[in-house]
C-alpha positions as CSV (number, residue, x, y, z in Angstrom):
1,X,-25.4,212.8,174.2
2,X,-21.8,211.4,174.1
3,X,-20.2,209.3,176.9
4,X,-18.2,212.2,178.8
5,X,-21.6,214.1,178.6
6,X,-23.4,211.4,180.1
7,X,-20.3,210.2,183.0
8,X,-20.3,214.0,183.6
9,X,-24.2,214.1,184.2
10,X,-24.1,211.1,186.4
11,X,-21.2,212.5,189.1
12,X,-23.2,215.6,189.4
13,X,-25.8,213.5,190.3
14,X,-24.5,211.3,192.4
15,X,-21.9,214.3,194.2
16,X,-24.5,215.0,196.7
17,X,-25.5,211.6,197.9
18,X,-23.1,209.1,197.2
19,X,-19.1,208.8,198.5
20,X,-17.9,207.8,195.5
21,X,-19.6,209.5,192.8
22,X,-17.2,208.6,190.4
23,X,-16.6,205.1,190.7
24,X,-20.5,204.4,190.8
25,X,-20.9,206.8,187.9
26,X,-18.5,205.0,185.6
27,X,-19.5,201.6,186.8
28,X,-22.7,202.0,185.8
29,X,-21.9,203.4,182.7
30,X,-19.6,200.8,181.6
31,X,-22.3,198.0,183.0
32,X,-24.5,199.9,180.7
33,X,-22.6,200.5,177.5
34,X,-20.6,196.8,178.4
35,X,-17.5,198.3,178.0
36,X,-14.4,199.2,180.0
37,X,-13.2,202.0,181.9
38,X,-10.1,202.5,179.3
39,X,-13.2,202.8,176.6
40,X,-14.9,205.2,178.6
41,X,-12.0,207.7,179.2
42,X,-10.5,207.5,175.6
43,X,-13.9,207.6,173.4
44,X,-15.6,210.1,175.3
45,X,-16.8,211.9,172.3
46,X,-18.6,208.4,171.3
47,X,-22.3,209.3,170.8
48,X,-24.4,206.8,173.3
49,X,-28.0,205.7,172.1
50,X,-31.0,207.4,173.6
51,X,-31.8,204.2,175.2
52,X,-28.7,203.7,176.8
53,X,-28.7,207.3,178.2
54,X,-32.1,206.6,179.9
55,X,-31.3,203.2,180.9
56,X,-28.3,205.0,183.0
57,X,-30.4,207.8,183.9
58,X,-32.0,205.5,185.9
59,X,-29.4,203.4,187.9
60,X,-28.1,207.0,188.8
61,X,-32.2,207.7,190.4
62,X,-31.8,204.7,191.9
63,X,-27.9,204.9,193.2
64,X,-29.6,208.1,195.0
65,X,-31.9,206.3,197.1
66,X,-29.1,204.2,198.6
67,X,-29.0,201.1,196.5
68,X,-25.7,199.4,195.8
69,X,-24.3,199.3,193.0
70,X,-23.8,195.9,192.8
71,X,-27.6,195.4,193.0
72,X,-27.4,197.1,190.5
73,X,-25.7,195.5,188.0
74,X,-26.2,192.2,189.6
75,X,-22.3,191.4,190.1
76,X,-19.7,191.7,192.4
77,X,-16.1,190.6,192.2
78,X,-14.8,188.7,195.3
79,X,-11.2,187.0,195.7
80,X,-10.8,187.9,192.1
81,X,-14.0,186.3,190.8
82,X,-17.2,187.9,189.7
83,X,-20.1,186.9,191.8
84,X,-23.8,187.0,190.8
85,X,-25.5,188.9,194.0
86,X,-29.2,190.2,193.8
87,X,-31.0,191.7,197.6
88,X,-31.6,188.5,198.9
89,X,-27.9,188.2,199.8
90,X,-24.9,190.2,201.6
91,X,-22.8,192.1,199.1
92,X,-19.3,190.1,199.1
93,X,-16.6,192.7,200.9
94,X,-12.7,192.3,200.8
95,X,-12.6,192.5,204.6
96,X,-14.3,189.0,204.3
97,X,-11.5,187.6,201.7
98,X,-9.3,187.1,204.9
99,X,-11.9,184.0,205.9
100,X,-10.6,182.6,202.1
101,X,-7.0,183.1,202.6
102,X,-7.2,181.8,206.1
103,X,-8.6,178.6,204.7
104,X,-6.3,178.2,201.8
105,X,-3.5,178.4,204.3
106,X,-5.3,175.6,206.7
107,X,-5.9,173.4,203.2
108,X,-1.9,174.0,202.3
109,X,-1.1,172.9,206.2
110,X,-3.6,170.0,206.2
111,X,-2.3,168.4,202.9
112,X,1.4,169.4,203.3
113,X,2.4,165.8,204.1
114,X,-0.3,163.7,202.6
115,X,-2.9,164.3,200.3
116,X,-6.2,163.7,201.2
117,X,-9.6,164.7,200.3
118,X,-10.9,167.7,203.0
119,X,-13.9,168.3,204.1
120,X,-15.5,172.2,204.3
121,X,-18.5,173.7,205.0
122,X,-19.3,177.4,204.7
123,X,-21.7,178.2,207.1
124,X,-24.1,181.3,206.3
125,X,-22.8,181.1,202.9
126,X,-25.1,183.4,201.2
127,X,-23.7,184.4,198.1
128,X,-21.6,181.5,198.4
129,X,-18.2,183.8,197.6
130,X,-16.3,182.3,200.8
131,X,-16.8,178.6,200.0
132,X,-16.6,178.8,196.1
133,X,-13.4,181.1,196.4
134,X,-11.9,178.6,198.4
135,X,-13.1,175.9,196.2
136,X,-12.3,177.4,192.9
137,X,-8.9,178.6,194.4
138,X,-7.7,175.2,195.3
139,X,-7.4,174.3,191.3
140,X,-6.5,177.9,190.2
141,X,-3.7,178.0,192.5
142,X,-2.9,174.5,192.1
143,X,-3.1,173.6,196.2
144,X,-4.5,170.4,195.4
145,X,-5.1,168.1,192.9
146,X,-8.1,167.6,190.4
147,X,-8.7,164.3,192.3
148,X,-8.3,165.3,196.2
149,X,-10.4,168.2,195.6
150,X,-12.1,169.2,198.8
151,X,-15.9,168.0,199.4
152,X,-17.5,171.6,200.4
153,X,-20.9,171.7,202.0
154,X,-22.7,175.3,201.7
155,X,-25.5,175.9,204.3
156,X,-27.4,178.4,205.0
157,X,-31.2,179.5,206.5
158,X,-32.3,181.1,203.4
159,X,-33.5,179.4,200.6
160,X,-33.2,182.8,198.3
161,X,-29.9,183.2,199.5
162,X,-29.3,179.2,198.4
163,X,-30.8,179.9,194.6
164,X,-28.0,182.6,194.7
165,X,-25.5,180.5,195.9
166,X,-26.6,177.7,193.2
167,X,-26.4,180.1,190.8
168,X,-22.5,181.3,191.2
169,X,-21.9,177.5,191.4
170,X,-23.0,177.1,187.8
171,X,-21.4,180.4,186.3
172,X,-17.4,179.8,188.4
173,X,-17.2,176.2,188.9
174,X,-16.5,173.8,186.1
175,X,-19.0,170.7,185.9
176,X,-16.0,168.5,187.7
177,X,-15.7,171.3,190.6
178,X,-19.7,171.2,191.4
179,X,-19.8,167.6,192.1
180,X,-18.0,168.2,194.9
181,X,-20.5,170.9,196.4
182,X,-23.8,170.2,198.2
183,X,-26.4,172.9,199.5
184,X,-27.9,172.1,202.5
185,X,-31.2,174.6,203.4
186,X,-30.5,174.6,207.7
187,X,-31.2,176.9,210.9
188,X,-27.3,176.8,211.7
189,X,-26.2,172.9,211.8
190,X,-29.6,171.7,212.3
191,X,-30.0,169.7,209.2
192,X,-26.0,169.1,208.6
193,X,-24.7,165.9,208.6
194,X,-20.8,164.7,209.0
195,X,-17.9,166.3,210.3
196,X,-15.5,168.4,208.6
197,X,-11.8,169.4,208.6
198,X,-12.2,172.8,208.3
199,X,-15.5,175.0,208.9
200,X,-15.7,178.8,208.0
201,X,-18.5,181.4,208.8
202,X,-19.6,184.4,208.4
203,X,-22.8,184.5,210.1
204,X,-24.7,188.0,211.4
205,X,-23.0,189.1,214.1
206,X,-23.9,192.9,214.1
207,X,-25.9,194.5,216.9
208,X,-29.7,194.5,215.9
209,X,-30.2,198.3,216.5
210,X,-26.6,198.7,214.8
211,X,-28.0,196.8,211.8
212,X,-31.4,198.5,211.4
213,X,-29.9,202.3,211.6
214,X,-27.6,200.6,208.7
215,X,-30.3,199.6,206.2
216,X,-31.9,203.2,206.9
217,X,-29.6,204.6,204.3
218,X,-31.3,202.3,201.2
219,X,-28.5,199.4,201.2
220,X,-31.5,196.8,200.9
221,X,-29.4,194.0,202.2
222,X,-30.9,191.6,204.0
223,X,-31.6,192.1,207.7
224,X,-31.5,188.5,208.4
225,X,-28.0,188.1,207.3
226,X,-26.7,191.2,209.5
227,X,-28.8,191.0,212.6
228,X,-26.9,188.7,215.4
229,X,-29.0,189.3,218.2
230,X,-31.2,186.4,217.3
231,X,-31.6,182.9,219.2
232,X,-31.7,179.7,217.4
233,X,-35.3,179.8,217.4
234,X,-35.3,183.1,215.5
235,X,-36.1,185.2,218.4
236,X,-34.3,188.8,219.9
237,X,-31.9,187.7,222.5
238,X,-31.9,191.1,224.4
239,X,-28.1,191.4,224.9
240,X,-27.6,193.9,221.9
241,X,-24.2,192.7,221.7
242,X,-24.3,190.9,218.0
243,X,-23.5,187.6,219.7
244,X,-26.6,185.7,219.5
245,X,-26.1,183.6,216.3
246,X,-22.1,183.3,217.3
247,X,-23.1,182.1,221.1
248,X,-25.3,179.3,219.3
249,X,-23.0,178.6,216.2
250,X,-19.5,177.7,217.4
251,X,-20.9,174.8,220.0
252,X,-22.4,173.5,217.2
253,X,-19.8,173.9,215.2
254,X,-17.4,172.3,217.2
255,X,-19.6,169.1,217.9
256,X,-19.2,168.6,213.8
257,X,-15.4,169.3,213.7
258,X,-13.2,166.2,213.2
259,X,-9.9,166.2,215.3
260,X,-7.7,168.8,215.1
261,X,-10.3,170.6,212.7
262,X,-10.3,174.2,212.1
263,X,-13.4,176.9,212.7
264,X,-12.7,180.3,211.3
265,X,-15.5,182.5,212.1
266,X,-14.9,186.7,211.0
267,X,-16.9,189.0,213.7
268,X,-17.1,192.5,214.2
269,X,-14.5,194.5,215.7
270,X,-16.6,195.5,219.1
271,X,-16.9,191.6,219.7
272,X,-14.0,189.7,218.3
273,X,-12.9,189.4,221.8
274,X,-16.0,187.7,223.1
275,X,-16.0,185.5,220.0
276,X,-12.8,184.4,221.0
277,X,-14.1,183.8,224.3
278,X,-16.4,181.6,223.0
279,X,-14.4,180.2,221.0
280,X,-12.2,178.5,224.1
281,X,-15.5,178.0,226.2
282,X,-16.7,176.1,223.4
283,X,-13.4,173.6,223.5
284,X,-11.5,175.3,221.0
285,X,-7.5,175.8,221.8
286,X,-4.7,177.5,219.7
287,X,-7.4,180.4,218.6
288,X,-6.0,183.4,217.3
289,X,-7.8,187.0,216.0
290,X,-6.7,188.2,212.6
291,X,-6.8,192.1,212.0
292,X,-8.6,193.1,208.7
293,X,-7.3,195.5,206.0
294,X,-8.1,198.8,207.7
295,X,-6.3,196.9,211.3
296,X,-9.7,196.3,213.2
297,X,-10.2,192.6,214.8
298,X,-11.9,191.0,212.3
299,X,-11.3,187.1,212.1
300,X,-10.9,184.2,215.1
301,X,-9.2,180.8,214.2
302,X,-9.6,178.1,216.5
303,X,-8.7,174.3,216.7
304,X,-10.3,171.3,217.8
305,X,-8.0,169.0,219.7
C-alpha cells in the first residue's frame, strides 16, 4: 500500500467520527512513518511497510473511539514547544497560552527597572506546559538573564501528572534551567512553602456534570483535572457552578503572594465573572479579565497591594 493509499484509507475512516479527519489522519501518519507533512503530500506513491500500515490502522480504531491524538502519539506542542502528555494529564490548548503571555508580560514589567531573580509557581501544573513555557521563554526570548533566571515552583495534587511534568522538565529545559524548578506533590498550597512574585493557575474549574458529559465522547482526560466542583477536602460542593477549586485556591493564593504580586488564574467563560469576584473578595485590586482567541472571558489578573 503506498502513503496516499493509506492517508486516503484513514479520512474515510475517520469522516464519520472525527471533526477533523484530515488533520488526525495525516498526523498520525506522519507520527507513524516520522516524517513530515511536505513528505507525505509529495511522495505519495512511496510504498509504506506492512507494519507501518497496521501500526496506523490502529491509531485510526482508536482515533474512533474518541481518543486524542495527542495521546496518541504522546506529544503536544504548546507555546511553540513539544510537550510529552500521556492520560494522566490535560492536553495543553492554545486558549491556555494566554496564562504564558500574560506572565512574560508581568516578568518584562517586574524586571523593567532592576533585575532581580522572580519567584513563580504554577499551580495545577499538570503537564507543566504553563510554567516551563514561561520558564524556557525567559532565555529564548532573552527577558532575563542566564543568572536572574526566575525560581519556578510546579505544584500539583497528582503525582502522575508530576512524573509528566518531570518528564517535559528533562526533554525542554537545559541542565542550568532545571535547577531552578522544584515539584512540590500538594492539595492546592497545602504543602507550599514561600511567597512568590507572580502565581499562575489553571486549576478545574468546569461544572462537574459539564465535565462528565465531556469525557462521554472517549477524550480520556482526566476528570480530576476538569471537575471544579470539588472542596478542598475532595468532596462535591453542590453549587454546580465550576467554582469550588477557584473559591478555595485564590485565598490561598493570595496569603503566599509577596507585595504587589501577581495571580493569573484562566476560568471558563460562564464564570470568569465570579472569578473575578473572588478575586477582589479575596484582597486582590487592579484585576482585569482577558478574552481568549475565539473572544470568550477566559483569563483574570489580579494584584496584591
Amino acid at each position: 500500500m503506498t502513503i496516499r493509499e493509506l492517508r486516503a484509507s484513514g479520512i474515510q475512516a475517520l469522516s464519520a467520527s472525527s471533526p477533523s479527519p484530515e488533520l488526525d489522519a495525516d498526523c498520525l501518519l506522519q507520527y507513524v512513518l516520522a516524517c513530515d507533512k511536505t513528505h507525505i503530500l509529495f511522495h505519495g506513491e512511496e510504498a509504506v511497510a506492512p507494519e507501518q500500515a497496521e501500526q496506523f490502522s490502529s491509531y485510526i480504531q482508536a482515533r474512533k473511539t474518541g481518543l486524542p491524538v495527542a495521546y496518541l502519539t504522546g506529544s503536544k506542542e504548546f507555546f511553540g514547544y513539544d510537550f510529552f502528555v500521556t492520560p494522566d494529564v490535560l492536553i495543553p490548548k492554545p486558549d491556555t497560552e494566554m496564562l504564558v503571555e500574560k506572565a512574560l508580560e508581568a516578568i518584562k514589567e517586574k524586571t523593567l527597572h532592576k533585575e532581580r531573580i522572580l519567584t513563580i509557581c504554577d499551580m495545577c501544573t499538570g503537564s507543566g506546559c504553563v510554567g516551563l513555557s514561561i520558564l524556557k521563554a525567559c532565555t529564548d526570548m532573552h527577558l532575563v538573564r542566564q543568572e536572574f533566571l526566575p525560581a519556578l515552583t510546579m505544584a500539583d495534587i497528582s503525582d502522575k501528572a508530576l512524573s509528566i511534568a518531570r518528564q517535559n522538565a528533562e526533554r525542554l529545559l537545559s541542565s542550568a534551567q532545571r535547577t531552578k524548578v522544584k515539584f512540590v506533590r500538594t492539595n492546592l498550597f497545602q504543602m507550599v512553602n514561600g511567597t512568590f512574585d507572580i502565581i499562575v493557575t489553571n486549576p478545574p474549574y468546569i461544572p462537574g456534570i459539564e465535565a462528565r458529559e465531556l469525557l462521554l465522547d472517549g477524550r480520556s482526560e482526566p476528570l480530576l483535572a476538569l471537575d471544579g466542583d470539588i472542596d478542598f477536602m475532595g468532596n462535591a460542593t453542590g453549587e454546580h457552578d465550576g467554582l469550588g477549586i477557584m473559591r478555595n485556591l485564590v485565598p490561598q493564593a493570595v496569603e503566599h503572594l509577596s507585595p504587589n504580586g501577581i495571580l493569573i488564574a484562566e476560568a471558563g467563560e460562564y464564570n470568569a465573572e465570579m472569578t473575578e469576584y473572588i478575586f477582589r473578595k479575596s484582597g486582590l485590586s487592579d484585576t482585569h479579565i482577558y478574552k481568549d482567541l475565539s473572544g470568550q472571558l477566559r483569563d483574570i489578573l489580579g494584584v496584591k497591594r
